[in-house]
Structures are given as structure tokens and as C-alpha cells.
C-alpha positions as CSV (number, residue, x, y, z in Angstrom):
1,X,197.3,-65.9,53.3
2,X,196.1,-64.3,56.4
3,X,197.6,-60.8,56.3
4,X,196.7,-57.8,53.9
5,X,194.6,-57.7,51.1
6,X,195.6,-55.5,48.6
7,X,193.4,-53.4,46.1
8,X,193.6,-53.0,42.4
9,X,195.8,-49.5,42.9
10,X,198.1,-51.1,46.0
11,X,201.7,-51.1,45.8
12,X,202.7,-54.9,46.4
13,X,205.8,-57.4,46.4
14,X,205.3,-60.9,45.0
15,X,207.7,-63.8,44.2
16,X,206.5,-65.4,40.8
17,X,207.0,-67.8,38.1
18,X,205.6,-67.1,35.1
19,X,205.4,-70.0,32.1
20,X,203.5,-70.4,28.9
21,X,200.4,-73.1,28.7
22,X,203.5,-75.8,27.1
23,X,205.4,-75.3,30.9
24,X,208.5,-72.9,29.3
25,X,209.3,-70.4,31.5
26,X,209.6,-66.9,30.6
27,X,210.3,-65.2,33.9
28,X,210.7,-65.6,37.4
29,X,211.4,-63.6,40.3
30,X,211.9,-65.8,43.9
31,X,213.1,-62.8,45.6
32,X,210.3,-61.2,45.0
33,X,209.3,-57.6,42.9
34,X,207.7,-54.4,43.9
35,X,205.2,-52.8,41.8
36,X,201.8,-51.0,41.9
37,X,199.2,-53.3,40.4
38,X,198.1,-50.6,38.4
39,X,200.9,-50.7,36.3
40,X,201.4,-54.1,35.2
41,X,199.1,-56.2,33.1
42,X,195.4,-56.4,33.6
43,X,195.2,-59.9,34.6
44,X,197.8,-59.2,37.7
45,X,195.8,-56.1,38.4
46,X,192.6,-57.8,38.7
47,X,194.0,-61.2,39.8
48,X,196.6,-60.2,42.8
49,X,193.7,-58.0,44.8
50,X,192.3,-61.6,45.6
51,X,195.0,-62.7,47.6
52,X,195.9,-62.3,51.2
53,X,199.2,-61.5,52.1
54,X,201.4,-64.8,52.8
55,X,198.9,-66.5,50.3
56,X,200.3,-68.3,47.2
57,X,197.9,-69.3,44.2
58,X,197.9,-69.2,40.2
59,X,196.8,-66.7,37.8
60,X,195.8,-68.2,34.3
61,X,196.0,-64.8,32.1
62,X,194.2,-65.4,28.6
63,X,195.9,-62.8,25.5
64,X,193.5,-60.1,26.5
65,X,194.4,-59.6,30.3
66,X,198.3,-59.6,29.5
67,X,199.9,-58.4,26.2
68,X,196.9,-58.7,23.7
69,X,197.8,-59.6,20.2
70,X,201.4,-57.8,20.4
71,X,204.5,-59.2,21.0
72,X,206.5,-58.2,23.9
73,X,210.0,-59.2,24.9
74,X,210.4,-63.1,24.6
75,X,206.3,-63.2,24.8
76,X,204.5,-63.8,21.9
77,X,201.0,-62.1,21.0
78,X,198.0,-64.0,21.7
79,X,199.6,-66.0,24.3
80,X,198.1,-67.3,27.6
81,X,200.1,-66.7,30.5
82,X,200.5,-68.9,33.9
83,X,201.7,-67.2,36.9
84,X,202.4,-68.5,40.5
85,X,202.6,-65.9,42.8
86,X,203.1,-65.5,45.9
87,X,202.3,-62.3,47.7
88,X,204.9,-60.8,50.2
89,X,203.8,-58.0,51.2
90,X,201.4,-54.7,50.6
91,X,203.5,-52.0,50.9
């Protein structure tokens, strides 16, 4: 991307897709989200701040920058995480 960059405690929207290393998908938001990255998982926090806004890219999350060893929702613990985001906008 050309525009923003956001830091680790900005307020952002992205569009995303995220999928499990096998390609299921177990979320996705093409509208796009708003959130401060300091409230979702640690590998969006530390990933997201390297984008520019208008950029796209992937974010391969390993257990211990998303959910750990615990299950949450449909995700199961220990499991590497894919996301393609795109970031909208730094609000």
C-alpha cells in the first residue's frame, strides 16, 4: 500500500480471510472490520503494523501468536492460522 501505516495500538479496518494450514476457512470478512490491534491476537497486532494502507499480504500466525493451546470458537488449540488481509483504512 501507499497510504498509512498503522502502529501496534492503531485503530484499523481490514477485509480478511482467515483459513487453517489444510485451506478450510474459518472466517472472513470482505467488507471489512474495525478494531484496535491491541485487542485482537498477537500475531495481527504485530503483523498488521507492517502494512501500508491499500496494501494486501498474508499473515501465517503459529499457536502462540493466536489462541495458544486453547480452543476458541470453531478454532482448535495449537493451530496455525493463515490470514489475507487487506488493510482499509487507519482510523
Amino acid at each position: 500500500g501507499t497510504g498509512a501505516q498503522p502502529t501496534p495500538t492503531s485503530n484499523v479496518t481490514v477485509a480478511y480471510k482467515g483459513s487453517f494450514i489444510d485451506g478450510k476457512i474459518f472466517d472472513e470478512s470482505s467488507a471489512g472490520i474495525s478494531f484496535g490491534l491491541n485487542q485482537v491476537i498477537k500475531g495481527w497486532t504485530e503483523g498488521i503494523p507492517y502494512f501500508k494502507t491499500g496494501g494486501s499480504g498474508i499473515l501465517l500466525v503459529p499457536a502462540h501468536l493466536g489462541y495458544g493451546n486453547s480452543d476458541y470458537s470453531t478454532i482448535p488449540g495449537g493451530s496455525t492460522l493463515i490470514f489475507d488481509i487487506k488493510l482499509l483504512k487507519v482510523n
